[in-house]
C-alpha positions in Angstrom: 185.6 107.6 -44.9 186.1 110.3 -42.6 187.1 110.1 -38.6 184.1 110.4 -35.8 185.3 112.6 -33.2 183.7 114.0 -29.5 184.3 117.0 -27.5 185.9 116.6 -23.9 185.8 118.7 -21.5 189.3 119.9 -20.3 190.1 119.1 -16.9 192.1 122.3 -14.8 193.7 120.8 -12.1 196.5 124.1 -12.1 194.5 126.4 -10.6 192.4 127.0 -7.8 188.7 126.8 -7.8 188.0 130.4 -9.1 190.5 130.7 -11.8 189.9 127.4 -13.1 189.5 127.7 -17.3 187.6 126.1 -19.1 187.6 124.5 -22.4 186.8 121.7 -24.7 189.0 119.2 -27.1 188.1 116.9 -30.0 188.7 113.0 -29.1 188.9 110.6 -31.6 185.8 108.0 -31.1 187.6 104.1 -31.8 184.6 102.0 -33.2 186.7 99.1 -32.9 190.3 97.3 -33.2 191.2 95.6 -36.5 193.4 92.7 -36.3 195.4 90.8 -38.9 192.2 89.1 -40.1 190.3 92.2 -41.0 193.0 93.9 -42.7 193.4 90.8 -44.8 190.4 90.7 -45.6 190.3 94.3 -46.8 193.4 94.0 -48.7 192.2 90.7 -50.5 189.3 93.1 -51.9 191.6 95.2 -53.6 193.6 92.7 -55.2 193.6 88.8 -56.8 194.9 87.4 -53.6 193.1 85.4 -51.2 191.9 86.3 -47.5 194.3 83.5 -46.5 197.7 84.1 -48.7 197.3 88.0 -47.6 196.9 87.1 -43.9 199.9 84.7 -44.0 202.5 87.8 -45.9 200.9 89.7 -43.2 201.8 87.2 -40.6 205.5 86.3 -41.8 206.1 90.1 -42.7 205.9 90.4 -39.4 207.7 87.7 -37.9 210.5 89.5 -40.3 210.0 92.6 -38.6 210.3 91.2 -35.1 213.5 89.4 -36.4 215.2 92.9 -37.6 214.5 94.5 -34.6 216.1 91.9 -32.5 219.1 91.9 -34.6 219.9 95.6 -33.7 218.5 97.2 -37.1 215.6 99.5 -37.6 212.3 98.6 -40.0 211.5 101.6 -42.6 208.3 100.6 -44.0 208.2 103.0 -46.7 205.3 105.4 -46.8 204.6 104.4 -43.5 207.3 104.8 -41.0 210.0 103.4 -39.1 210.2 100.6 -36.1 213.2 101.2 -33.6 214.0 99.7 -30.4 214.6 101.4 -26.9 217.1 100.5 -24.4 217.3 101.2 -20.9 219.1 99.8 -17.6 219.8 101.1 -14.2 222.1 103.7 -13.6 225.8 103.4 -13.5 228.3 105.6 -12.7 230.8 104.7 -15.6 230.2 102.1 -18.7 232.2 99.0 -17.3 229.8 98.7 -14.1 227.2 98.0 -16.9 226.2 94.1 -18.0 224.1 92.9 -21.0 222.2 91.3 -18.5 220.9 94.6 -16.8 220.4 96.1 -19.9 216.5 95.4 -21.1 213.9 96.6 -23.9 212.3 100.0 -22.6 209.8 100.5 -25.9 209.6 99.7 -29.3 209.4 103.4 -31.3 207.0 104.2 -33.9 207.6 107.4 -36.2 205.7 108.2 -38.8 206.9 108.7 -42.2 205.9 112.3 -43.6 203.9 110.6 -46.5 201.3 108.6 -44.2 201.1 112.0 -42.4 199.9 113.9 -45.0 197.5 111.4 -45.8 195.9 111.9 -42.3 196.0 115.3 -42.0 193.7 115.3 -45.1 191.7 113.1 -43.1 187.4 114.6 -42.4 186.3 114.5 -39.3 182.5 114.1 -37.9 181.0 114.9 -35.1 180.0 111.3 -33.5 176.3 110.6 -32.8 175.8 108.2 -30.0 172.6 106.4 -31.3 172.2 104.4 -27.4 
């Protein structure tokens, strides 16, 4: 397994035409978009479960995420990372002008737990061959 990449050329918007610098960057190529299916049905190769009971654990695990989330708690999925929620609301001058009601969901935050890191910093990379 290893993680097709493509160079970019770097865009210098900075400086004026004749100082411009140029450069290149590795982007990651996305072949496609798994969804709850797919990594069922690569989990239920690796075990004795079926396509079906794997894709429903998947399913209700995370209904049960959702749930602790909305109940003010943060989701460690260990080896993985951790699920928070953002807040945000307009701005107020001192904490009683604030209401529940103005307050809403700015982002859900993802961070990484040092473990899954590693494992993706050991990650090969190819250079991707567009065959079109």
């Amino acid at each position: 397994m290893s993680i097709q990449y493509k160079m970019m050329g770097k865009n210098d918007n900075m400086n004026p035409k004749e100082l411009k610098k140029k450069g290149y960057y590795p982007v990651v190529v996305r072949k496609q978009t798994v969804d709850i299916k797919g990594l069922a049905e690569k989990a239920a190769r690796r075990c004795n479960l079926s396509n079906f009971e794997i894709e429903m654990a998947i399913k209700v695990a995370l209904e049960a995420i959702q749930d602790e989330l909305l109940d003010s708690n943060n989701v460690c999925l260990e080896g993985f990372g951790t699920f928070s929620l953002k807040a945000e609301s307009r701005d107020v001058e001192t904490p009683d002008e604030l209401r529940a009601e103005s307050i809403f969901v700015k982002k859900i935050s993802f961070k990484h737990s040092p473990i899954l890191l590693q494992k993706m910093k050991a990650a090969t990379f190819v250079k991707y061959k567009n065959l079109k």
